[in-house]
Legacy VTK file of the C-alpha trace (Angstrom):
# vtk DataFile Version 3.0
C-alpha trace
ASCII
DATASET POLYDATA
POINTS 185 float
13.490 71.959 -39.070
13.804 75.619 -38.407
15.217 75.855 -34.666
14.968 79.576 -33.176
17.977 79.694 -31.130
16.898 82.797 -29.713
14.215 81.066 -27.570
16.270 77.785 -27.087
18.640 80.860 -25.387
15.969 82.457 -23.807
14.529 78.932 -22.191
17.642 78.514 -20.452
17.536 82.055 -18.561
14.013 82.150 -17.733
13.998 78.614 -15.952
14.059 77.591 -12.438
16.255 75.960 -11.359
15.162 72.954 -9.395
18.324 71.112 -8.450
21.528 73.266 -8.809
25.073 71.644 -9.699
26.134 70.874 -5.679
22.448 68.751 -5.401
23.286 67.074 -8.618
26.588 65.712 -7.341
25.490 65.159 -3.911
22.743 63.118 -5.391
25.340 61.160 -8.124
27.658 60.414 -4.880
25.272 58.875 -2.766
23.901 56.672 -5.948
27.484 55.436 -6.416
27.860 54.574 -2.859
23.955 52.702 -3.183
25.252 51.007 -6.163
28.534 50.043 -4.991
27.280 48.478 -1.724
24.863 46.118 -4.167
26.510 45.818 -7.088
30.833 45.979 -6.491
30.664 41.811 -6.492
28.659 41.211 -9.361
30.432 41.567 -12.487
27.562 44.042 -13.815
26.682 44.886 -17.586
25.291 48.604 -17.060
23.307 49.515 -20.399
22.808 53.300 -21.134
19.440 54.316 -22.460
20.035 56.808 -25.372
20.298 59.725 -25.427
18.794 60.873 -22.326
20.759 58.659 -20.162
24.487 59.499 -21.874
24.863 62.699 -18.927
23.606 60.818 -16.268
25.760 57.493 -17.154
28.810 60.004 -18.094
28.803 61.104 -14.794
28.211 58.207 -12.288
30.446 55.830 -14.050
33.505 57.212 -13.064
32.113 56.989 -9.737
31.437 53.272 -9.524
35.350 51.808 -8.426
34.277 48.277 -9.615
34.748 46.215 -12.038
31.789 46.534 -14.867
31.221 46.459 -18.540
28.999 48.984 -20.310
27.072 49.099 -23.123
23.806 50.863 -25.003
20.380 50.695 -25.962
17.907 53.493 -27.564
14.144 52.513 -27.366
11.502 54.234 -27.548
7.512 53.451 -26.741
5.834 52.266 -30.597
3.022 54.280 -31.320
0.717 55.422 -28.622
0.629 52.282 -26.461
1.201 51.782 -22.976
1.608 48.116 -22.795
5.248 47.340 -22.187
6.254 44.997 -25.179
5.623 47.171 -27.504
9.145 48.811 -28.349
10.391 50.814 -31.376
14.407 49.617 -30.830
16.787 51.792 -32.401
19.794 49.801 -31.012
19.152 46.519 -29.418
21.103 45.109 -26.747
23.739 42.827 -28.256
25.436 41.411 -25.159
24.306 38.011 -23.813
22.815 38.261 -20.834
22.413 34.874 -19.286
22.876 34.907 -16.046
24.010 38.644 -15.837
23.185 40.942 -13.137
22.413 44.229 -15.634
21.815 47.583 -14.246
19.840 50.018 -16.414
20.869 54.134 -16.752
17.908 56.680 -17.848
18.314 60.245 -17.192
14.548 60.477 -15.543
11.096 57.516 -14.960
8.080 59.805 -15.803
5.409 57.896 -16.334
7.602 54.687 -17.326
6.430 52.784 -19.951
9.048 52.460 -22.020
11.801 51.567 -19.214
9.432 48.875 -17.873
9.407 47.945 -21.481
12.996 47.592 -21.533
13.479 45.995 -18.513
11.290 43.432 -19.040
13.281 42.749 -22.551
16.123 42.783 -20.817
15.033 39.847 -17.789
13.506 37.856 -20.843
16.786 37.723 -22.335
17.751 35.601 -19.413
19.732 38.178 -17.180
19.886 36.586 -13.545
19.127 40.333 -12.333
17.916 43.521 -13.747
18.237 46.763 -11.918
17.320 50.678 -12.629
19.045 53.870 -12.078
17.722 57.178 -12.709
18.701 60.904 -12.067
15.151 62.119 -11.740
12.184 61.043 -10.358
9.337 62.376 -11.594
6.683 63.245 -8.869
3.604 62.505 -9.985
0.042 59.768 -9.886
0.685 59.049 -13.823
3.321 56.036 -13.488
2.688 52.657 -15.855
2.174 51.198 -12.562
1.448 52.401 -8.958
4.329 53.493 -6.448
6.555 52.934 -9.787
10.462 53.446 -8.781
13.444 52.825 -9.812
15.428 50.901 -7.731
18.112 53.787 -7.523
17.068 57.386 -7.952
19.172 60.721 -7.395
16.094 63.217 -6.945
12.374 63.371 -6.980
11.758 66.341 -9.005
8.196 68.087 -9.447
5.860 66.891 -12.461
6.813 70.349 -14.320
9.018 70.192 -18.439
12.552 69.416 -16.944
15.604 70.052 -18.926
19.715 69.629 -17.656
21.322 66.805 -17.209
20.378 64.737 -20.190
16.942 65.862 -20.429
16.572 68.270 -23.044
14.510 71.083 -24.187
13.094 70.791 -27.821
16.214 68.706 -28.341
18.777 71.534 -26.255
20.233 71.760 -22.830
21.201 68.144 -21.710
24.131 69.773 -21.143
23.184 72.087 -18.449
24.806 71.089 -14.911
21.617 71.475 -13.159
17.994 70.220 -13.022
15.878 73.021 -14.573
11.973 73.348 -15.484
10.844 75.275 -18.465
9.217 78.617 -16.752
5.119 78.454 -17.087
5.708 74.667 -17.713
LINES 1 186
185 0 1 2 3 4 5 6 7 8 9 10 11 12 13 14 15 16 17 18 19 20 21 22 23 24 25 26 27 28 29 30 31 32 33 34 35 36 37 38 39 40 41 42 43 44 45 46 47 48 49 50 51 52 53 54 55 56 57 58 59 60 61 62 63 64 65 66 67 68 69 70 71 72 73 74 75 76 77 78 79 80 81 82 83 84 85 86 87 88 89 90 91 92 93 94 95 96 97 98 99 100 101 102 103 104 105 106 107 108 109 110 111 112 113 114 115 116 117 118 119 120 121 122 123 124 125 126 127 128 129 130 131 132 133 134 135 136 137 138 139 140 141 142 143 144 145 146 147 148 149 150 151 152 153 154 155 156 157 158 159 160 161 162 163 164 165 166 167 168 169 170 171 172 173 174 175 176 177 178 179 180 181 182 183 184
C-alpha cells in the first residue's frame, strides 16, 4: 500500500477544526463526572473497542477515580449487512460477564451497527448491565435505529469525514488533540 504522506500532511492543515483541544477535555470531564455518578459502585468491566476507541478510553480512564477493570474487543460489521449479529470479531471478549455491569468505549456512533452489534453480544453473554460511551456523536437521520444514542456522549459533531481523537484519516491522525473534518468532506 503506497501511502502519500504528502496529502496525509496536507489533510491535517486544510481541515476544520470542529472541536478544538479545550472542548475535547471539557467534554471528557463532564463524561467522567456522568460516569462516575452511575457507575463508581458497580465494580465495572469497561471494554475498549479497537482501535478507534484506544484515544478516547486513554483519556477518560484516568479520569474515572473508581475502582474498574478494563479490557478489549475489535469488531467489525461482516460483509455489507446491517443486522446486528452479524460480527467479523478480531478479538473477542474473554472476561465472564455474568452478572457484570460493562460499559462500552468507541471513539464515535455513526450510523451504529456494529456497536449495537456488540452490545447486544455483550448482554447475551449474561452481563447484568451494558452501557455505551462515545466521544462523538454523529449528527445525522442514518442511525441502525431511530433517536440512536449512546448512553454517554462527549459531542454531537456534524455528519462531515471526522478525524482526531481516535478517528483517523485513511488510517492517520487519531492522534490529533482535536475533532477535525476532512475539508470538502
Amino acid at each position: 500500500m503506497n501511502i502519500d504522506l504528502q496529502e496525509i500532511i496536507h489533510a491535517r492543515e486544510e481541515a476544520d477544526c470542529l472541536a478544538d483541544a479545550p472542548a475535547v477535555e471539557a467534554a471528557l470531564d463532564r463524561m467522567a463526572e456522568e460516569i462516575t455518578a452511575r457507575l463508581q459502585h458497580s465494580n465495572p468491566l469497561v471494554y475498549t473497542v479497537m482501535n478507534g476507541g484506544l484515544i478516547f478510553a486513554g483519556r477518560l480512564l484516568p479520569r474515572l477515580p473508581f475502582p474498574l477493570e478494563t479490557a478489549y474487543l475489535h469488531a467489525t460489521r461482516y460483509g455489507l449487512s446491517t443486522h446486528g449479529t452479524l460480527l467479523d470479531w478480531r478479538v473477542r471478549p474473554t472476561q465472564d460477564l455474568r452478572g457484570r455491569s460493562v460499559l462500552v468505549l468507541d471513539d464515535i456512533l455513526d450510523e451504529g451497527h456494529t456497536l449495537a452489534a456488540v452490545l447486544d453480544h455483550l448482554r447475551g453473554e449474561g452481563a447484568r448491565e451494558v452501557l455505551s460511551a462515545v466521544l462523538v456523536h454523529k449528527q445525522h437521520e442514518r442511525k441502525a435505529f431511530p433517536g440512536m444514542r449512546a448512553d454517554f456522549t462527549g459531542l454531537d459533531i456534524a455528519d462531515r469525514y471526522l478525524f482526531g481523537c481516535g478517528m483517523d484519516y485513511k488510517g492517520y491522525w487519531r492522534n490529533a488533540p482535536g475533532i477535525y473534518a476532512v475539508k470538502g468532506l
